[in-house]
N, C-alpha and C positions, 0 to 999 in steps of 0.2 A: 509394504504399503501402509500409509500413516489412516489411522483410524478420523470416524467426521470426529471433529471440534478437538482434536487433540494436537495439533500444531505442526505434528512430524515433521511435515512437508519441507519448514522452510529452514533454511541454514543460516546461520548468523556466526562471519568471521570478524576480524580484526585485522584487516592485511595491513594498518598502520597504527603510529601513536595518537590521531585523533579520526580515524575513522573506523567505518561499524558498515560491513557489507551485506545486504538481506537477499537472500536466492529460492524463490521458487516457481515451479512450473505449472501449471492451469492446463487443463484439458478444454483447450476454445483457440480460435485464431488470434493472433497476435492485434486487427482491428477492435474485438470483440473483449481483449482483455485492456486493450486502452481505452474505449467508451466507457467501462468499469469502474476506470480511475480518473475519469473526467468530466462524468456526465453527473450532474448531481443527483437525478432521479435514479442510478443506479447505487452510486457511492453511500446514500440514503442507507441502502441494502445490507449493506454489508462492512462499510466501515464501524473501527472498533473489538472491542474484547466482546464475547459473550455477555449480555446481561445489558448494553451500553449502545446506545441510540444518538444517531447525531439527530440534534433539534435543531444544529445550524450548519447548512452544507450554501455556501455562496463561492463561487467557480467560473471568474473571469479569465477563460481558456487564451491569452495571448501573452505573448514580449510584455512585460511591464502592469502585465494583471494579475490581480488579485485573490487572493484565495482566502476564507477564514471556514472554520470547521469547530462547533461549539460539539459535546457528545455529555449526555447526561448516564450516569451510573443509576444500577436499579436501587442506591440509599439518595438517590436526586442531587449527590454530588456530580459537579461540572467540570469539565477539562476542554480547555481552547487552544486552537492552535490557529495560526496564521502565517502567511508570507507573499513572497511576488514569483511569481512566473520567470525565469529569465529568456528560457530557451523552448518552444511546444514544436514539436516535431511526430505530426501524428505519422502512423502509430508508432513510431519509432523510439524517441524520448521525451522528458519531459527533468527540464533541470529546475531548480526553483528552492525559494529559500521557505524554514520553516523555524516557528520560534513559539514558544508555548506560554500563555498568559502567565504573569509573575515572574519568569522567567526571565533571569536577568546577566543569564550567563552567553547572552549572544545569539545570534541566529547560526544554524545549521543550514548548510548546502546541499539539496538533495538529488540527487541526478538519479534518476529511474531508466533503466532499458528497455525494451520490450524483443526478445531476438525469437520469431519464430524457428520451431523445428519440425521436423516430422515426428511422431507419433502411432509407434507403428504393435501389435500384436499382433498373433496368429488369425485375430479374427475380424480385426477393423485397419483403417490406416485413416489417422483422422491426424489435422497439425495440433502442435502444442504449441506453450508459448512460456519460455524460461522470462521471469522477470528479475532483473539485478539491479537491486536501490542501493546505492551508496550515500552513506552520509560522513559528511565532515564539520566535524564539531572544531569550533573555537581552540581548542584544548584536549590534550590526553584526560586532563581532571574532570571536564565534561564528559567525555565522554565516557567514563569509568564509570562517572556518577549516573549516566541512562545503562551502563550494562548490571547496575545494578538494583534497577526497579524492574517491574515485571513487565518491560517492553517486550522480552520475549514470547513470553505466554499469550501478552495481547495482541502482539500482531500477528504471530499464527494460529489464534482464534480467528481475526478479524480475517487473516486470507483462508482459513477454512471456509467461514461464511462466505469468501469472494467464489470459493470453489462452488459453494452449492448455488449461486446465482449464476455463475456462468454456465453447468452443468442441466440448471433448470432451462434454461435460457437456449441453450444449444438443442435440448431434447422439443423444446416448443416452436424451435425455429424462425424466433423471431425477438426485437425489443421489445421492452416495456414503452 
């Protein structure tokens, strides 16, 4: 069992030369883990590393909309990300491209899953919900070049925090 804000949780392969596969599973239904990831006033919550606040969450949920995502660092350094939507399949998928201010090495493809399961111990039987983001970069050299900034650390911080809002969130029975 991965400790809060330690990352454990999520796994990050390479099953090619320019993509980068992210795997982990939330304790919440499979609806409840894609409002998470599309409703701005959740995404607010929890997107991001420890320490890093999005000041800009804008989430135009269809075919051919838009998405931009500014997150400010606790030294008030910024990092922006943006892209379009191509495919929203709640809660099922969500494909859509994504490309980082300055950034000049192309847009990334990112296809999200969402596949419920059961979730089952001796003492509860509650669903889970495995999530599997693939991305496909431009390039193996892109890609090499994000496995080796601290994308790891920060998105299993950022889905640790997604743990503890879905977690809060399940225990109160209800959205924000």
């Amino acid at each position: 069992m991965s400790r809060p804000g330690s990352g454990e949780g999520l796994s990050v392969t390479t099953p090619s030369d320019t993509e980068l596969v992210l795997t982990r599973t939330f304790a919440a239904s499979r609806p409840l883990v894609f409002d998470a990831f599309t409703r701005p006033e959740l995404v607010r919550r929890w997107h991001g590393a420890r320490g890093w606040h999005l000041v800009v969450c804008e989430i135009d949920l269809r075919p051919g909309g838009a998405w931009r995502f500014v997150s400010r660092g606790p030294d008030g350094a910024e990092m922006g990300l943006s892209g379009v939507y191509h495919e929203v399949e709640p809660p099922h998928r969500l494909v859509q491209t994504e490309s980082h201010d300055g950034w000049e090495a192309g847009e990334a493809l990112v296809t999200t899953v969402f596949h419920e399961v059961d979730g089952q111990s001796a003492m509860t039987t509650r669903m889970t919900t495995r999530m599997t983001t693939t991305v496909r970069y431009p390039s193996r050299e892109i890609r090499d070049s994000v496995l080796r900034t601290p994308m790891k650390r920060g998105a299993g911080e950022a889905y640790d925090r997604l743990a503890e809002l879905l977690r809060e969130t399940t225990l109160k029975g209800d959205l924000p």
